[in-house]
Backbone bond lengths (Angstrom), bond angles and torsions (degrees), N, CA, C in turn:
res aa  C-N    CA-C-N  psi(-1)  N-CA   C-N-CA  omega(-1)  CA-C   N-CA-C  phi
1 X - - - 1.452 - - 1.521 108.07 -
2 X 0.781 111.83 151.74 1.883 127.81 -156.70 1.814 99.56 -100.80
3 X 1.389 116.65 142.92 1.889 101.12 -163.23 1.700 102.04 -81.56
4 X 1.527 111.28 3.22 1.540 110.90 179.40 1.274 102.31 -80.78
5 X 1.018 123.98 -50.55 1.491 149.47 173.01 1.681 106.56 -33.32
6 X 1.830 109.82 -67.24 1.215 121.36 168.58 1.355 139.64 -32.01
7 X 1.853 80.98 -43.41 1.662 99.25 177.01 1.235 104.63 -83.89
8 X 0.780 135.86 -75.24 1.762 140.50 -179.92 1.915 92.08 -23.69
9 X 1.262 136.07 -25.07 1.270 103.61 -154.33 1.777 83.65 -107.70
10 X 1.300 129.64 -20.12 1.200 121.99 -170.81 1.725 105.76 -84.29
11 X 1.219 110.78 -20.00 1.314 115.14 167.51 1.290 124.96 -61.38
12 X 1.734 103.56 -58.29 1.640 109.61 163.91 1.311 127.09 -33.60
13 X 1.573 108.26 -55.87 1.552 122.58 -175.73 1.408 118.64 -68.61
14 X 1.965 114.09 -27.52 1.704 116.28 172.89 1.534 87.16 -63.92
15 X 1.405 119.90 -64.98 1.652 114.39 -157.85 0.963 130.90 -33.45
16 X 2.038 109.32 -36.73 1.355 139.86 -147.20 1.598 93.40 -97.72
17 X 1.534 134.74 -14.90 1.504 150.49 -175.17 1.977 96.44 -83.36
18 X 0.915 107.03 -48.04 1.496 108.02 -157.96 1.390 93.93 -29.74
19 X 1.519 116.74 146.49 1.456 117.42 172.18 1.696 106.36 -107.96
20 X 1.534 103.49 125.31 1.292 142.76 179.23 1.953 98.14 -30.14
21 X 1.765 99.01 121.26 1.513 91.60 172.39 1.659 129.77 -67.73
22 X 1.545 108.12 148.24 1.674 114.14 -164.32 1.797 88.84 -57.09
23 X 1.316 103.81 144.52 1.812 119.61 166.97 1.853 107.37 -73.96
24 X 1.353 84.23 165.71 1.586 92.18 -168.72 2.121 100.73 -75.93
25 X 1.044 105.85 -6.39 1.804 119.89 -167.28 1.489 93.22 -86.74
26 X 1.572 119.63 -45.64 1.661 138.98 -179.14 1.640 93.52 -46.73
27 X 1.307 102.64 -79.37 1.633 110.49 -169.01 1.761 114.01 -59.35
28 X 1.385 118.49 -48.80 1.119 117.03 151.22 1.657 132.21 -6.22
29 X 1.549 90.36 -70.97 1.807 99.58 175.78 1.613 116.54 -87.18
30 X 1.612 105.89 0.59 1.509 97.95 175.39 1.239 100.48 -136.33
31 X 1.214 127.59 99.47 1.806 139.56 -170.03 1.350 100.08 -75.67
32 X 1.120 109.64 -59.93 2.040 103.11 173.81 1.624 109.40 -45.37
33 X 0.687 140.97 -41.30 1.241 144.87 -157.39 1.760 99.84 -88.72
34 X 0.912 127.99 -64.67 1.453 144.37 142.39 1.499 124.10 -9.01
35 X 1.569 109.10 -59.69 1.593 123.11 179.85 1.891 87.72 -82.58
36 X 1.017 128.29 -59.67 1.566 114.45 -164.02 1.901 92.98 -69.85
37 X 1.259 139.90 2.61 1.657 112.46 173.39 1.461 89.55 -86.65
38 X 1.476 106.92 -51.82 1.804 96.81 -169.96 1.406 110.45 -72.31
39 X 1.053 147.38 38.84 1.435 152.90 140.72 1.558 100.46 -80.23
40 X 0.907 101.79 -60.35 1.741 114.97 -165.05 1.860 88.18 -53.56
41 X 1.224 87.85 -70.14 1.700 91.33 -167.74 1.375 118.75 -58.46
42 X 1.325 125.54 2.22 1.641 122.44 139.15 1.106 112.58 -78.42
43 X 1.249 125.59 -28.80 1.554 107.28 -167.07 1.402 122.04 -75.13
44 X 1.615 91.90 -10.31 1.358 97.22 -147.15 1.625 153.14 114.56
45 X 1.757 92.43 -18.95 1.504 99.36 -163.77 1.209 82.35 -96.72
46 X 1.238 159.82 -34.11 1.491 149.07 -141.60 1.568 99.17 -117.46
47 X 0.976 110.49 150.07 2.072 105.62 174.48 1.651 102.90 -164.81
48 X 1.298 117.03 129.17 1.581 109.38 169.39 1.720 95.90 150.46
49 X 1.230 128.53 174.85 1.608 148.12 172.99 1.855 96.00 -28.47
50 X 1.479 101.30 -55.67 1.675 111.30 -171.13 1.162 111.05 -39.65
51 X 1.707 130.07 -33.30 1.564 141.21 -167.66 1.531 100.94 -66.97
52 X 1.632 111.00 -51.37 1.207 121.43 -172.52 2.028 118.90 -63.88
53 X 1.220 91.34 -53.69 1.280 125.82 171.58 1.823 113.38 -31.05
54 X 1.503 103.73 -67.59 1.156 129.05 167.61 1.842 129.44 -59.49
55 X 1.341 94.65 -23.75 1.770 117.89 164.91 1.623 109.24 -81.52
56 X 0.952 97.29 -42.20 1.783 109.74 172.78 1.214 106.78 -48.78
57 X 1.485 96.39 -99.61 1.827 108.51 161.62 1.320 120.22 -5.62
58 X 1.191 115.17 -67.37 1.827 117.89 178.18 1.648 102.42 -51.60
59 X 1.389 122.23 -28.12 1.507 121.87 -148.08 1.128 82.86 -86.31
60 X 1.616 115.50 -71.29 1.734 114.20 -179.78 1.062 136.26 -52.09
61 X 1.382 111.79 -36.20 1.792 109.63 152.99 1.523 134.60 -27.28
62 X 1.556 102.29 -71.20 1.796 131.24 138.78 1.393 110.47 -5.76
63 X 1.380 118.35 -87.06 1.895 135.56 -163.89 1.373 84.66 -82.46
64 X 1.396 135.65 -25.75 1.982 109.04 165.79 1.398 117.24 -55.12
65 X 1.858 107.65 -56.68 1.438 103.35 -165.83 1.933 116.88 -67.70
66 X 1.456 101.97 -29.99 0.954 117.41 -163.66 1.414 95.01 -66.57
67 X 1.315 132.54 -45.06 1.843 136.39 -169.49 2.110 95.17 -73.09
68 X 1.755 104.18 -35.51 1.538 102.31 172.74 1.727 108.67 -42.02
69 X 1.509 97.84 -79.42 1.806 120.17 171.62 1.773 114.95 -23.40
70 X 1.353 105.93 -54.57 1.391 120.44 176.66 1.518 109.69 -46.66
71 X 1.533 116.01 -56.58 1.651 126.85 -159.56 1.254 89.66 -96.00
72 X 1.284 139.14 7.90 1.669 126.70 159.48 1.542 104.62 -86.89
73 X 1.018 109.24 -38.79 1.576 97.87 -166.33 2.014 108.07 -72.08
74 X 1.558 99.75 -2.31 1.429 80.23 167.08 1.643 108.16 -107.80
C-alpha cells in the first residue's frame, strides 16, 4: 500500500469515529447538560449541530412544562 493511500485511509476511519451529535430529545431530558453546551457555544469553545440541538432542548423542555402547568389547571 502506497503512504498516500495510507493516509487517505487513516483519515477516512478518524472522520468515520466522530461521535454522532446529542438530539434535541437528549438535551431536552438533561437541562444541565443542555444549559452548560450553550454556555460553551457562546463562548465559543463548543461549535457544531450540538449548539443548535441544545437551544432546542431548552425550548422543548420550556413548552413541556408549561403545556404540564396548562393541563393542571383543568
Amino acid at each position: 500500500m502506497s503512504r498516500g493511500a495510507l493516509i487517505l485511509l487513516v483519515c477516512v476511519a478518524v472522520a468515520g469515529c466522530s461521535p454522532q451529535p446529542r438530539s434535541v430529545s437528549f438535551f431536552a431530558a438533561n437541562l444541565a447538560t443542555a444549559k452548560a453546551v450553550v454556555a460553551e457555544c457562546r463562548s465559543g469553545a463548543h461549535r457544531g449541530p450540538e449548539c443548535e440541538n441544545a437551544q432546542a432542548g431548552i425550548a422543548s423542555a420550556a413548552r413541556d412544562a408549561r403545556m404540564h402547568e396548562f393541563h393542571k389547571a383543568f
